[in-house]
C-alpha positions in Angstrom: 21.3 25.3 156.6 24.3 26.7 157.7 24.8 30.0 160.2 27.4 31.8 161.8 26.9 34.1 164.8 29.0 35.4 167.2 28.0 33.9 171.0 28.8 36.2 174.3 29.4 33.8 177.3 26.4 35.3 178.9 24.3 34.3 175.7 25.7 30.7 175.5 22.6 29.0 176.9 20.4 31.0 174.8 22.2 28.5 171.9 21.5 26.1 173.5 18.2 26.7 173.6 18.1 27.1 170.0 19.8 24.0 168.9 17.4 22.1 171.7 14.7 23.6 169.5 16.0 22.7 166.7 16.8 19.2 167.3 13.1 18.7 168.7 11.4 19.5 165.4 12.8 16.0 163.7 10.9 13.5 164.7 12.8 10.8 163.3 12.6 7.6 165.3 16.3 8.1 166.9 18.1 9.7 168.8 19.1 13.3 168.0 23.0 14.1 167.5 24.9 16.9 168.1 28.6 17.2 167.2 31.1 19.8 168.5 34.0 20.7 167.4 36.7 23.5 168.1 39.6 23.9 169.7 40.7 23.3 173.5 38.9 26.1 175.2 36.8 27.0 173.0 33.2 26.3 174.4 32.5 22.9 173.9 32.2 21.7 177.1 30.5 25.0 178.6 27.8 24.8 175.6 26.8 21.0 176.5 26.6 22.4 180.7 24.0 25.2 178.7 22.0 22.8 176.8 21.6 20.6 179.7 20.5 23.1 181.8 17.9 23.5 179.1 17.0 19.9 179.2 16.4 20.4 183.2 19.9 18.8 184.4 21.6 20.9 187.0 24.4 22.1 185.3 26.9 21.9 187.8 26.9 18.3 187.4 27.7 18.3 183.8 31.7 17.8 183.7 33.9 17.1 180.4 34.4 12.5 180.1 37.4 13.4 178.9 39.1 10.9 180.7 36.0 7.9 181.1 34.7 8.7 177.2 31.3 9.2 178.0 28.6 10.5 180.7 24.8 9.9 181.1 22.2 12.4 182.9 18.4 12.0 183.3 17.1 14.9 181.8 13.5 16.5 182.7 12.4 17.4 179.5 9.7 17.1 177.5 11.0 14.8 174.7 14.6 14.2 175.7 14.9 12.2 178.9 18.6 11.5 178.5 21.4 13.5 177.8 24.8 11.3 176.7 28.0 13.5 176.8 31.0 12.0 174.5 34.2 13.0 174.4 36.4 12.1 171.4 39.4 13.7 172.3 41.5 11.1 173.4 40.9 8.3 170.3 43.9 7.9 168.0 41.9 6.3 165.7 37.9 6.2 164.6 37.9 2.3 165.5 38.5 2.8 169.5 35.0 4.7 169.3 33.7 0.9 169.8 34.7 0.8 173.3 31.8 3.9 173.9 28.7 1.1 172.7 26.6 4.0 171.3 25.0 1.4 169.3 21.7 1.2 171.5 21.7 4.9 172.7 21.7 6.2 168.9 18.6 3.7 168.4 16.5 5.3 171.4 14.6 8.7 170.2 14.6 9.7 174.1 18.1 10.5 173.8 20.2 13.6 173.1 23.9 12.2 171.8 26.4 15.1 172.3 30.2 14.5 170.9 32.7 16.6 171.2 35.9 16.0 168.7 33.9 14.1 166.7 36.4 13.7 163.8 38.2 11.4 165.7 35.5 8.9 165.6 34.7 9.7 162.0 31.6 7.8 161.2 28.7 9.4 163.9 26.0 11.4 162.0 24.4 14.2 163.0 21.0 16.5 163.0 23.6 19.6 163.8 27.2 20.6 163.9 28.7 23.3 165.9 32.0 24.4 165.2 33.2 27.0 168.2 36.3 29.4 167.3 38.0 32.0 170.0 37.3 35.1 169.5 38.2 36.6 172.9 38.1 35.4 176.3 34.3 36.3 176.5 33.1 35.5 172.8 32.8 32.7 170.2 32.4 32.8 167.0 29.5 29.3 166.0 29.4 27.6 163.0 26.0 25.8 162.9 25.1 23.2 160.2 22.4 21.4 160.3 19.6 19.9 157.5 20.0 19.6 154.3 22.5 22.1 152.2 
């Protein structure tokens, strides 16, 4: 399915919400991915803060790896007890990915994988895609893909 909506910054944790739900209804037995992409700016970072505020992680402690690749927080959900926070941006090519070892944390169904520039690793799949574009300072237009087209 794939569904474009326009997201107000005060509504930004109500997508979350939504992708959180619809992430929980696979019950495959690994960990549920969900890639991010858009340009500097334009929400990545602030939507992954939302949707771990959904999965009961203070926001506040949610910051972009941009520089150290990748973050873990324990998360006090229901199904999802940890949220891992990647960030892509920085690769030059798909192989320095390796350095991440998301091996394991892909294999564990307690985990919610976030990645944000995921074309620069090029081989992660996903359960949902959210593409953010700038509409104005307040608003983004979402791209979300996600099961089968």
């Amino acid at each position: 399915m794939r569904e474009t909506c326009l997201v107000h910054k005060e509504d930004i944790e109500g997508l979350a919400f939504k992708v959180s739900e619809i992430v929980t209804k696979d019950s495959s037995s690994r960990a549920k991915v969900i890639l991010l992409e858009g340009d500097l700016g334009a929400g990545k970072t602030t939507f992954t803060k939302a949707l771990a505020h959904v999965l009961g992680i203070e926001k506040d402690t949610v910051h972009s790896p941009t520089f150290i690749l990748k973050k873990e927080y324990n998360a006090e959900h229901m199904i999802f007890k940890k949220l891992i926070h990647v960030d892509a941006y920085r690769f030059t090519h798909p192989s320095e990915a390796k350095v991440l070892r998301l091996e394991e944390d892909l294999k564990n169904p307690d985990n919610i994988v976030v990645v944000e520039w995921p074309s620069k690793m090029n081989y992660i799949k996903s359960d949902i895609e959210l593409e953010f574009t700038v509409v104005d300072d307040d608003t983004r237009e979402v791209t979300i893909s996600y099961g089968k087209e």
